[in-house]
N, C-alpha and C positions, 0 to 999 in steps of 0.2 A: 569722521571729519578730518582727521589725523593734521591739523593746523593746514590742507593746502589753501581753500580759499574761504575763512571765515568772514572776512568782512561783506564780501559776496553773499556768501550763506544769511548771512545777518538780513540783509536788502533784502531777500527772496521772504525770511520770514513775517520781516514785518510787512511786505507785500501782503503777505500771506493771511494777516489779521484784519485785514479791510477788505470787502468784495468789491471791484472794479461796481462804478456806477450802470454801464451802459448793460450789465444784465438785470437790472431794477430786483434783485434783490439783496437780502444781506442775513447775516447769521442770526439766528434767533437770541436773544438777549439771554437765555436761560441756559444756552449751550453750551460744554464745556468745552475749552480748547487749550487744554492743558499740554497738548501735543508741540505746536504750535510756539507757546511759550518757554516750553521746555527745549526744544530746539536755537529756538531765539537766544534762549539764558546760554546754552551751551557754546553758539557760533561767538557769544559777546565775551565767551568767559577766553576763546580760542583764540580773539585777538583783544585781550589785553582789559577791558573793560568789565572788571570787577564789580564795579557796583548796579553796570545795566544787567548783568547778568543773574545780581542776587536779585534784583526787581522783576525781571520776568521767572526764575524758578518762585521768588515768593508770591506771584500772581498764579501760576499752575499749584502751587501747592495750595494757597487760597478754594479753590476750584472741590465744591462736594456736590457728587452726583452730576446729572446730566437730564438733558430734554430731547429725547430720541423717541420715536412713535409717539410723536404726539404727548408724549408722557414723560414728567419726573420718575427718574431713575434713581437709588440710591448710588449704584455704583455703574461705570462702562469701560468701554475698553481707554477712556482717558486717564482712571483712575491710576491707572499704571503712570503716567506720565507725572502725575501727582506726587507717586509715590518719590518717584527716579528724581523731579525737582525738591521734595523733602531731603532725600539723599543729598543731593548737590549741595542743600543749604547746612547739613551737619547734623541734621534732626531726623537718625538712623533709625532710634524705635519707633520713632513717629511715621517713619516710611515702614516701619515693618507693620505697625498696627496696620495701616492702612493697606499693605498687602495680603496680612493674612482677614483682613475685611472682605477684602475681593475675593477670595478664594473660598469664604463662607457662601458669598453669595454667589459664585460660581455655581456652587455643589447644589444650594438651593433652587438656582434659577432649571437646573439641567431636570429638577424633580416637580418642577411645578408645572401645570397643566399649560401650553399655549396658547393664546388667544388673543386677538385684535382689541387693545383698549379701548382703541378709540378709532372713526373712521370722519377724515375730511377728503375734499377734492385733492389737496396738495401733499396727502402722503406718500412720501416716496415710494414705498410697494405697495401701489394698490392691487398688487395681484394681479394683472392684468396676464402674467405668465401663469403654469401650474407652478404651487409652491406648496412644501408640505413645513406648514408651519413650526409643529414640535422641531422636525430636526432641522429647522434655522435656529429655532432656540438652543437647541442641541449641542451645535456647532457653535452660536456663539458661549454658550457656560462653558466649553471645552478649550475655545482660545481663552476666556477670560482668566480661566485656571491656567492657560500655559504662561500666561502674563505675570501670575503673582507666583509660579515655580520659579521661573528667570529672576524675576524682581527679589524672588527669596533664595536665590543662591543655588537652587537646585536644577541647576543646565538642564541635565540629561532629562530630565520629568518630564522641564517645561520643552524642551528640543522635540521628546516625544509625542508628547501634545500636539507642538505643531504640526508634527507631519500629519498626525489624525486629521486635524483640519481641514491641511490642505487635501487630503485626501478625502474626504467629505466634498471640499469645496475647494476645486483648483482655483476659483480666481478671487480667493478671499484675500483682499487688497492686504487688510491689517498684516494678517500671516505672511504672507509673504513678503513682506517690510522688514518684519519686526526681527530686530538682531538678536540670534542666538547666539 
């Protein structure tokens, strides 16, 4: 962000937290968006508004688990942001716990079998492409560990990782975002 236009950045994020009406939907109540918040805290903390900024990091650190395929999740690729707004508010082991959480269930998720929880009309991959399910899973436990490397200090691990990813998956949005 480097101070040029937070106040700007601010307006975009909390744009960002409400979906315009005229595409008749809106984020699922259970969804985490710890991303989002964290960015918000950050643009509010870069001009000058300390206390909006402890309110949106304590609203992303708030935030456990997530609702993605149709399913409660214990941890996702939010949790990171979680973590980073823990950090922001001065509550380091408490960002650490919760990194080295993710990275449990990274190693976990990458060892357990894949399979469709759950099947509605509106889930985002219905498949309708070939998809080999394990290694989506695959690639996501590989970003999620490159998330809690970064978040725990160890660049080069988490750096590594990424490139794995994106090598797996050139247009994985997150990976390619996410600052190393």
């Amino acid at each position: 962000m480097d101070g040029h236009a937070p106040d700007a950045a601010a307006r975009h994020f909390r744009a960002a937290l409400s979906a315009p009406e005229n595409i008749g939907e809106a984020s699922h109540l259970l969804a985490n968006r710890s991303d989002i918040h964290y960015w918000l805290g950050l643009a509010l903390h870069e001009s000058g508004d300390t206390p909006g900024a402890r309110s949106h990091w304590e609203k992303a650190a708030g935030f456990r688990g997530d609702f993605q395929g149709m399913s409660v999740r214990a941890f996702s690729e939010m949790t990171y942001f979680s973590a980073l707004s823990l950090r922001s508010l001065g509550r380091r082991a408490e960002a650490k716990r919760r990194l080295r959480g993710l990275l449990r269930y990274s190693r976990q998720l990458a060892r357990k079998p894949a399979a469709i929880d759950y099947f509605a009309t509106s889930l985002p991959t219905m498949l309708l492409f070939e998809d080999d399910l394990a290694e989506r899973q695959r690639t996501t436990a590989l970003f999620l560990a490159a998330q809690a490397q970064l978040g725990l200090g160890r660049r080069e691990a988490g750096r590594i990782l990424l490139r794995e990813v994106l090598r797996r998956d050139p247009s994985h949005a997150f990976a390619a975002d996410q600052p190393a």
